[in-house]
N, C-alpha and C positions, 0 to 999 in steps of 0.2 A: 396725291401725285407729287412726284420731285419737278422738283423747280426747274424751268426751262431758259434758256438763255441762244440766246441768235447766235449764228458764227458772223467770227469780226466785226462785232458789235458789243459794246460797253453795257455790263449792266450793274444792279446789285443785287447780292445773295441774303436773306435776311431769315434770324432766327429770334424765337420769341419760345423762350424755356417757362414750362412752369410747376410749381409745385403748391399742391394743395388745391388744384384747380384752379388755381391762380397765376398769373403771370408775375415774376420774379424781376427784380432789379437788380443784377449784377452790378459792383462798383468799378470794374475792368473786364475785359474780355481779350484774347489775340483769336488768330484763325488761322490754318496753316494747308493749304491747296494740294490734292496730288492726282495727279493723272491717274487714269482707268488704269493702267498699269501697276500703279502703285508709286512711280516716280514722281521726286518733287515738282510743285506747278510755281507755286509760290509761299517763301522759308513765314515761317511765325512773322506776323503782322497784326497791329493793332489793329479789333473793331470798333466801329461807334456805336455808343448806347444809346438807348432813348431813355431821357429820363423821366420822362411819364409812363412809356408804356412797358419800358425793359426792353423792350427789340433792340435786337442787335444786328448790323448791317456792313458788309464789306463791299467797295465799289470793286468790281472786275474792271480791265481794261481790253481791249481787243487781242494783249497777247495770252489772256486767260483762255479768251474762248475762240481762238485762231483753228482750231484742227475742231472738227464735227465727231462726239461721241459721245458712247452713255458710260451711268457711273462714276463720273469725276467725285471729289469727296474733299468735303469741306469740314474739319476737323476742328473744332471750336473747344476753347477752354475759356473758362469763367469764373468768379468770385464773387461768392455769396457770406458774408457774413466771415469773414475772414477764409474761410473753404474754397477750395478749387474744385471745379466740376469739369465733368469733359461730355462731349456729344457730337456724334460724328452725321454728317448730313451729306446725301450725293444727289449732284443735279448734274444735268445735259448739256451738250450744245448740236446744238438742231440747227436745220435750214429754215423749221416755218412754226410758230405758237399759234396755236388756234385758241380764240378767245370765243369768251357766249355773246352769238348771236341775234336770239331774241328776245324779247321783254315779257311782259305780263299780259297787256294786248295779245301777241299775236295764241297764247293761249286761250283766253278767252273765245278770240275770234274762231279759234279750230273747234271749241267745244263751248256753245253757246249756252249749254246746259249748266255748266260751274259758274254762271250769271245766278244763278238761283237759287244756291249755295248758302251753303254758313261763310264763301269767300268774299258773297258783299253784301250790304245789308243799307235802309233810308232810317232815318230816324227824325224827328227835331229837337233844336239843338233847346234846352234847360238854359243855358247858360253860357258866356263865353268870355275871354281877355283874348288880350294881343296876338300870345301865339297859342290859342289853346280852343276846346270846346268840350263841351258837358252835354252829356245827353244820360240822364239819372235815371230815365225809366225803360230803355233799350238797350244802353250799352254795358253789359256782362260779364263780356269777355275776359278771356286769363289774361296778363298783363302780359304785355306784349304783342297781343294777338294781333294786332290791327300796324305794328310798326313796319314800315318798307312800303307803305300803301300810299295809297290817294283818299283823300278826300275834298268832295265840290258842292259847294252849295248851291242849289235846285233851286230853290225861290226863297223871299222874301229878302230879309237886311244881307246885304254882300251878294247877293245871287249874282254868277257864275264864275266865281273863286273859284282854282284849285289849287291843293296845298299837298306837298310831300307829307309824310306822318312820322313823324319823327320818335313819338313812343306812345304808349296807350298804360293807365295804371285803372285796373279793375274797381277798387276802392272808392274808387272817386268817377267814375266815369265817364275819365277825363283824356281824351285825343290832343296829343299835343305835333303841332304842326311846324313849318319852315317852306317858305319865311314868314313871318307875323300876317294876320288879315290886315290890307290895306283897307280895309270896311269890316268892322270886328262885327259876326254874326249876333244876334239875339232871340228870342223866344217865336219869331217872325220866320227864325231860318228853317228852312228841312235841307236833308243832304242826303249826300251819298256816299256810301264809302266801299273801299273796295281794297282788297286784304291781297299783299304782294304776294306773287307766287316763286320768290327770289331763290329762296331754300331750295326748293323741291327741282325748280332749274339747275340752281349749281350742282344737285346732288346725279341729277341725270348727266350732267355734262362732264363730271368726272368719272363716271362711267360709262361715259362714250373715249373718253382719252384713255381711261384703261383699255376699254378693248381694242382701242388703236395702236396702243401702245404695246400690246402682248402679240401683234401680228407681226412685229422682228422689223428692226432696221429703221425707228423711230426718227433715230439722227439725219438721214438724207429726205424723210419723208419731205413731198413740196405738197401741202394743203391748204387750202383758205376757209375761215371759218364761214363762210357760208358754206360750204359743202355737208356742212352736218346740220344746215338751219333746220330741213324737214323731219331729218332722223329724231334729232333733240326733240322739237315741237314734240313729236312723236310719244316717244320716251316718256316725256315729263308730263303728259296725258296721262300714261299709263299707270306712274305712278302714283298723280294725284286722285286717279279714279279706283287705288288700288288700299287706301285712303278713305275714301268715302264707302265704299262698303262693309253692309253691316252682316252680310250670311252669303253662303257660295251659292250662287246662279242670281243673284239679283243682277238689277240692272249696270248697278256701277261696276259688280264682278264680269260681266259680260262685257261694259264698255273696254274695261282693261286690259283681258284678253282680246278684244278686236285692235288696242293699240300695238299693245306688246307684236300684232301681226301686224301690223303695218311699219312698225319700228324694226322688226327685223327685215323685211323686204325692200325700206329703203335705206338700211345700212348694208347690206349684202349691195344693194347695187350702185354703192359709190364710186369711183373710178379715180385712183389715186395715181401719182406718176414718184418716180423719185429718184435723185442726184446721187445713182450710188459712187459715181465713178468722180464725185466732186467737182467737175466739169463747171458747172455754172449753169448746164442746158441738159435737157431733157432730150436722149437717142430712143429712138423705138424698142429700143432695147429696153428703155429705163419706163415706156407708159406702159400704165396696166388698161385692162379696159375694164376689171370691174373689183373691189374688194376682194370677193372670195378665188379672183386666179390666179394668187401668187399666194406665201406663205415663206417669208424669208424667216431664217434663224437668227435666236437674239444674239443681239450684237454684242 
C-alpha cells in the first residue's frame, strides 16, 4: 500500500531502494513533490540518508499535506557508486490511517485450536546465558522460526520469566531473547514458547486496506482501527488455517472456509461515514450505514 499521511499534519515520507535483494546505500539523494495533478508541491530538495540502513527520508510540513487527495508523487533521485538512479513513489493524504489492531492473543484466543500447533510448543531448556536458551533435543526449527514470539518459563530456575524472542538459529538450538533473564534459566527450566502470528496479521491487514481502498474516495474516508478488529481477527484465521492444511475438506480446509464466511459477513457490514465535502463534520448525507451501500468512484 502507498504511504498515508493526515491532512494538516507533519509527517515523513521514506524510501529504502534495493538492489540484489539488498538494501543500497546511496551517498546523496534529493526528492521533488508534485500534486495529483501533476503541479509542483515542492522544487528538488535534499533527503536524509541512513547510513546504516540506506533509507532515505523527507520530513513533510503541514503545507504538503494541507488539501486531502490520492496520488501525490514523490520523485526521488539518488547516487550509487558515482550513478544516478531515479524512482517515483505516490502517497495520500487522508482524513484517518488505520493501524493493526490486534495482537497474537486475541488470535489464539478466537481459535483455541492453533494452541496445539507447530505455533507453540514446551520443551527444557539444555542450556542457557544471559540472553539466550538451548533446548538441543526439541528445538528444530528453520531459523527464524520462533523470532516475534514469547517465551516463559513454567518452572524450575527463573520460573515465570517472559521474554520477547528476539531470533531463533536452528544449528544451535538456540532462542535468543530481550531483555536478558534477570534469573538465567538451567537444566531445572521447562518453558514455553509460542511462535508470533505477526506476518500472517500484517498480510491480512493489507488486504483489508486494499479493499478499503478500491471502494473510491479513500482520502475523505473517517475510520478507526478498531472498526476492522473483528474482520481482521477474522481474516487472519483464515489464512493461517489456509496454511495448515494438508488435502481439501480436512479440518483446517473447512475451518478456513467457515472464516473466510464470517470475514466476509463482518466486512460487508461495517458502516463507514465520510468528510466528502471537507467540512470537518459528518451530514447525513456523508454517513453510510453499511459498507456494501455506497460505491464512490476513485478519486
Amino acid at each position: 500500500m502507498k504511504q498515508e499521511f493526515l491532512k494538516d499534519i507533519a509527517g515523513t515520507i521514506r524510501l529504502t531502494v534495493y538492489q540484489d535483494n539488498r538494501p543500497v546505500i546511496p551517498s546523496s539523494a534529493t526528492i521533488t513533490l508534485k500534486k495529483p495533478d501533476g503541479s509542483t508541491l515542492q522544487a528538488s530538495a535534499s533527503a536524509t540518508i541512513n547510513s546504516t540502513t540506506g533509507e532515505l527520508t523527507y520530513s513533510l510540513t503541514t503545507t504538503h499535506t494541507a488539501t486531502l487527495d490520492l496520488n501525490y508523487k514523490a520523485s526521488w533521485a539518488y547516487v550509487v557508486s558515482g550513478t544516478t538512479y531515479y524512482q517515483d513513489q505516490l502517497f495520500d493524504i487522508v482524513r484517518s490511517i488505520l493501524s493493526i489492531p490486534i495482537i497474537d492473543d486475541d488470535i489464539y484466543n478466537e481459535l483455541d485450536a492453533l494452541r496445539k500447533t507447530n505455533f507453540q510448543a514446551t520443551g527444557t531448556a539444555t542450556s542457557a546465558a544471559a540472553g539466550t536458551l538451548l533446548d538441543t533435543a526439541r528445538r528444530k526449527e528453520e531459523d527464524s522460526f520462533w523470532k516475534g514470539g514469547i517465551i516463559e518459563i513454567l518452572s524450575g530456575i527463573g520460573e515465570k520469566q517472559k521474554r520477547d524472542i528476539t531470533g531463533f538459529t536452528q544449528s544451535t538450538s538456540t532462542v535468543s531473547v530481550y531483555p536478558d533473564w534477570a534469573t538465567t534459566p538451567d537444566t531445572t527450566s521447562t518453558y514455553r514458547i509460542v511462535k508470533s502470528l505477526s506476518n500472517k496479521i500484517q498480510q491480512a491487514f493489507k488486504k483489508i486496506e486494499t479493499s478499503i481502498y478500491n471502494h473510491g474516495n479513500r482520502a475523505a474516508l473517517i475510520i478507526e482501527s478498531s472498526q476492522i478488529e473483528i474482520p481482521l481477527i477474522y481474516l487472519t484465521v483464515h489464512m493461517i488455517c489456509l496454511d495448515l492444511m494438508s488435502e481439501t475438506d480436512d479440518k483446517w480446509h473447512t475451518m478456513a472456509k467457515e472464516y473466510m464466511d464470517k470475514y466476509e459477513k463482518s466486512f460487508a457490514a461495517m458502516k463507514l461515514d465520510y468528510d466528502e465535502d471537507e467540512s470537518g463534520a459528518i451530514s447525513e448525507d456523508e454517513k453510510q450505514q453499511s459498507k456494501n451501500a455506497f460505491w464512490f468512484g476513485r478519486s
